[in-house]
C-alpha positions in Angstrom: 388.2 46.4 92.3 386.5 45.8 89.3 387.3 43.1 86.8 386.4 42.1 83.3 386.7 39.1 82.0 387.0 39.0 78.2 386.1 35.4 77.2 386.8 35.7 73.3 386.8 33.5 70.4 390.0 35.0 68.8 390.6 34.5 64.9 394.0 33.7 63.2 394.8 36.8 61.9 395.2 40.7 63.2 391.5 41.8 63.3 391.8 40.7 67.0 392.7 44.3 67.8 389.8 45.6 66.1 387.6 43.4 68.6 389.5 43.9 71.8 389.7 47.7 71.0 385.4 47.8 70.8 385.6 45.6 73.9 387.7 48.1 76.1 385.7 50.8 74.6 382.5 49.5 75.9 383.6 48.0 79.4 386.1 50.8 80.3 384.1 53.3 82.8 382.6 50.3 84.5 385.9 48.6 85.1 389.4 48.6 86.5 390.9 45.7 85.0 390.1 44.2 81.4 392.1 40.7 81.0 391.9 38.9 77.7 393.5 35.5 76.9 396.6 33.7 75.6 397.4 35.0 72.5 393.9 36.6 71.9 396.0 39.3 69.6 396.5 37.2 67.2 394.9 33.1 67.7 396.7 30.4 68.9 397.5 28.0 65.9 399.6 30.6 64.3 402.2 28.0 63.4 404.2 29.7 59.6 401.2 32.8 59.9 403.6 33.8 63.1 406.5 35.7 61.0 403.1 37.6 59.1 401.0 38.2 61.9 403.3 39.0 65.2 403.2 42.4 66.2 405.8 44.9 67.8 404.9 47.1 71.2 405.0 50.0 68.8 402.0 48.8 67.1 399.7 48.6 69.9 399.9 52.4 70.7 396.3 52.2 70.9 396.4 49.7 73.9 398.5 52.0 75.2 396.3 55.0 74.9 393.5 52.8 76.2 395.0 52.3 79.2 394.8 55.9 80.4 391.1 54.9 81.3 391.2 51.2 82.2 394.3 48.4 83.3 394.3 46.4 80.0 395.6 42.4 79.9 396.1 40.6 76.6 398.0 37.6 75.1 400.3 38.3 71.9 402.8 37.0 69.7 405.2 39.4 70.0 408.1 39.9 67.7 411.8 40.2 69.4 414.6 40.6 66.7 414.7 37.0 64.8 412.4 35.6 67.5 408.6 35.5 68.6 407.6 35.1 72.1 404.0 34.5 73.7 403.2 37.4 75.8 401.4 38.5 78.3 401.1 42.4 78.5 399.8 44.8 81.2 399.3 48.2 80.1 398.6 50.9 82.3 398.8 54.5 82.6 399.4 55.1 78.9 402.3 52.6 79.2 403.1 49.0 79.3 403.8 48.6 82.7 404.8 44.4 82.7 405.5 41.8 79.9 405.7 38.1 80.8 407.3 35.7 78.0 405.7 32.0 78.5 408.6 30.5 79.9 407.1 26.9 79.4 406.3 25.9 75.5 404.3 22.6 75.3 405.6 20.5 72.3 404.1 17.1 72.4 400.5 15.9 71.3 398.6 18.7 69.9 400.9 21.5 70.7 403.9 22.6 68.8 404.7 25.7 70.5 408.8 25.4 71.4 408.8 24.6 67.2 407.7 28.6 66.9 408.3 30.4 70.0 411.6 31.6 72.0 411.0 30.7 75.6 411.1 33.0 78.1 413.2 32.6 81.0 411.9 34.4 84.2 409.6 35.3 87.0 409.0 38.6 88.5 405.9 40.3 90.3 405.4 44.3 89.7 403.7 46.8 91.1 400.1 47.6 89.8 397.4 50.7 91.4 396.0 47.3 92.7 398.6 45.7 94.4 401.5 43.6 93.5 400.9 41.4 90.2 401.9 38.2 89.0 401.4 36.8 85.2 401.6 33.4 84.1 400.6 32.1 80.7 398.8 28.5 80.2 401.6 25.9 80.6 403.7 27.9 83.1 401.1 26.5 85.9 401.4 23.3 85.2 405.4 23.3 87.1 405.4 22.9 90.5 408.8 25.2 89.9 406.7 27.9 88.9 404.2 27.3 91.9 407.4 27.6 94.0 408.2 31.1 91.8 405.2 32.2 92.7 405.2 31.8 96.3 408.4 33.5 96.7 406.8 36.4 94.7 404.2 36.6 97.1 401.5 38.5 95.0 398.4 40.2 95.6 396.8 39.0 92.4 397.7 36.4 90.1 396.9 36.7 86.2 396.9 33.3 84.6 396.2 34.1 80.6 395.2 30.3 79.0 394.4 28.9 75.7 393.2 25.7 76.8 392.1 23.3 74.0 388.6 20.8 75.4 390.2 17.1 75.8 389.2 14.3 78.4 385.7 14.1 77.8 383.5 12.2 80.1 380.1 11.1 81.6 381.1 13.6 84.3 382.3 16.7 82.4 385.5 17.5 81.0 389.0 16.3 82.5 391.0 19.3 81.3 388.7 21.5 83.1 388.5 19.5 86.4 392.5 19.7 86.0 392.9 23.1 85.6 390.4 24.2 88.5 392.3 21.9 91.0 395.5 23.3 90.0 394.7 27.6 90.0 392.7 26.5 93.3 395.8 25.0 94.7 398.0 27.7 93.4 395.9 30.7 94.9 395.4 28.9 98.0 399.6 28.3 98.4 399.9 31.7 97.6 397.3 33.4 99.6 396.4 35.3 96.6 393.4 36.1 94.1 393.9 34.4 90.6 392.5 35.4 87.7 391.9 32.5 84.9 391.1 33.4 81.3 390.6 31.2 78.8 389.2 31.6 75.0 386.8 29.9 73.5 385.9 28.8 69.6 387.3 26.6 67.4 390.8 26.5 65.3 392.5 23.4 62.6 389.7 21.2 64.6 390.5 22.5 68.4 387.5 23.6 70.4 388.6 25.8 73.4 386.2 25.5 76.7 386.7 28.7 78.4 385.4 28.4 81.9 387.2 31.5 83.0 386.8 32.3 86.2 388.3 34.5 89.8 389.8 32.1 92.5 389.7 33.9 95.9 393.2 33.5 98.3 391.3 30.5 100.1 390.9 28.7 96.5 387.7 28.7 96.1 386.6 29.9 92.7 384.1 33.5 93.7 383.3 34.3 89.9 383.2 32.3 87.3 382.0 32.1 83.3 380.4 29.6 81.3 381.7 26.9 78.6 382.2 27.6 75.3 380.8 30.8 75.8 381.9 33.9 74.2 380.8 36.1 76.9 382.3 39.8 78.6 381.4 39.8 82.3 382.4 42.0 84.7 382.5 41.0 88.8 383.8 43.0 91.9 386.6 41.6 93.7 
């Protein structure tokens, strides 16, 4: 199986498509699987923009079409009646086969996101070409619950889409990232599953996102992984 990882700099506005469209375009007869971040549709400090900028499944026909060549991930704000949800989205086969609503919204420090999103409220696996899929977004891993969810899922592959700001600076790296490796190597290794962790990168209202995406392998040790702050497009064999 072949997977790209789509370590973007999103901007806060809808020109995101525009990018991730030239981006399946170019990786899509080398690959299997394209996965982009949290929210890399549409930024992440959409705060009043989100009522302007959240899209609809009907306008990402082109994701859609897409996906007749290549197993496309991304991160949205997606409209739902009088509410917006952050999304995960897998679109295969000219169809979106699996959405997964962020059922965890941070809202202390630096985050604000149960002030502008509707949670979502479940779990569930499906069936992918590649095997049975999970998809978690950013906070979600951060509950031993979901862990637990997880387990009980029992997935092949594990798709964790992040928008992970860089905080915890210190004379031996960064704290956030030494966090968030411990915990997808601990959840891949519970699960006996390969997990997939994508996170942007750039800079938004003064946050600077690390990246660092990388594969975990089902004994949690990471196989693949990118660079910092890099905005980078890498494919690896799983």
């Amino acid at each position: 199986m072949r997977v790209t990882l789509a370590q973007t700099s999103p901007k806060l506005n809808r020109s995101n498509l525009d990018e991730v469209v030239l981006i399946i375009m170019s990786c899509k007869d080398e690959s299997d699987l394209i996965v982009f971040s949290e929210l890399s549709l549409n930024g992440y400090m959409l705060q009043d923009k989100l009522s302007e900028d959240a899209w609809s499944i009907d306008e990402l026909d082109i994701l859609k079409d897409l996906s007749l060549h290549v197993d496309i991930v991304v991160g949205a704000a997606l409209r739902d009646g009088n509410n917006f949800r952050n999304s995960a989205l897998y679109f295969s086969k000219g169809k979106l086969l699996s959405k997964h609503d962020k059922v965890h919204l941070p809202n202390y420090g630096m985050f604000e996101e149960a002030r502008y999103f509707k949670s979502g409220d479940i779990f569930e696996s499906f069936l992918s070409e590649f095997g049975k899929v999970s998809m978690v977004v950013c906070e979600d891993l951060w509950h031993k619950s979901v862990h637990k969810n997880l387990m009980d899922e029992n997935p092949d592959y594990i798709i964790a889409l992040v928008a992970s700001p860089a905080r915890g600076f210190s004379d031996s790296g960064l704290e956030i990232e030494d966090k968030w490796y411990e915990i997808i190597k601990t959840v891949a290794l519970e699960c006996r599953a390969k997990l997939i962790f994508l996170n942007r990168v750039g800079f938004e209202d003064g946050l600077g996102f690390w990246g660092g995406s990388c594969i975990v392998d089902e004994n949690g040790a990471i196989s693949h992984k990118l660079p910092r702050y890099e905005k980078i497009v890498k494919t690896f064999k799983i």
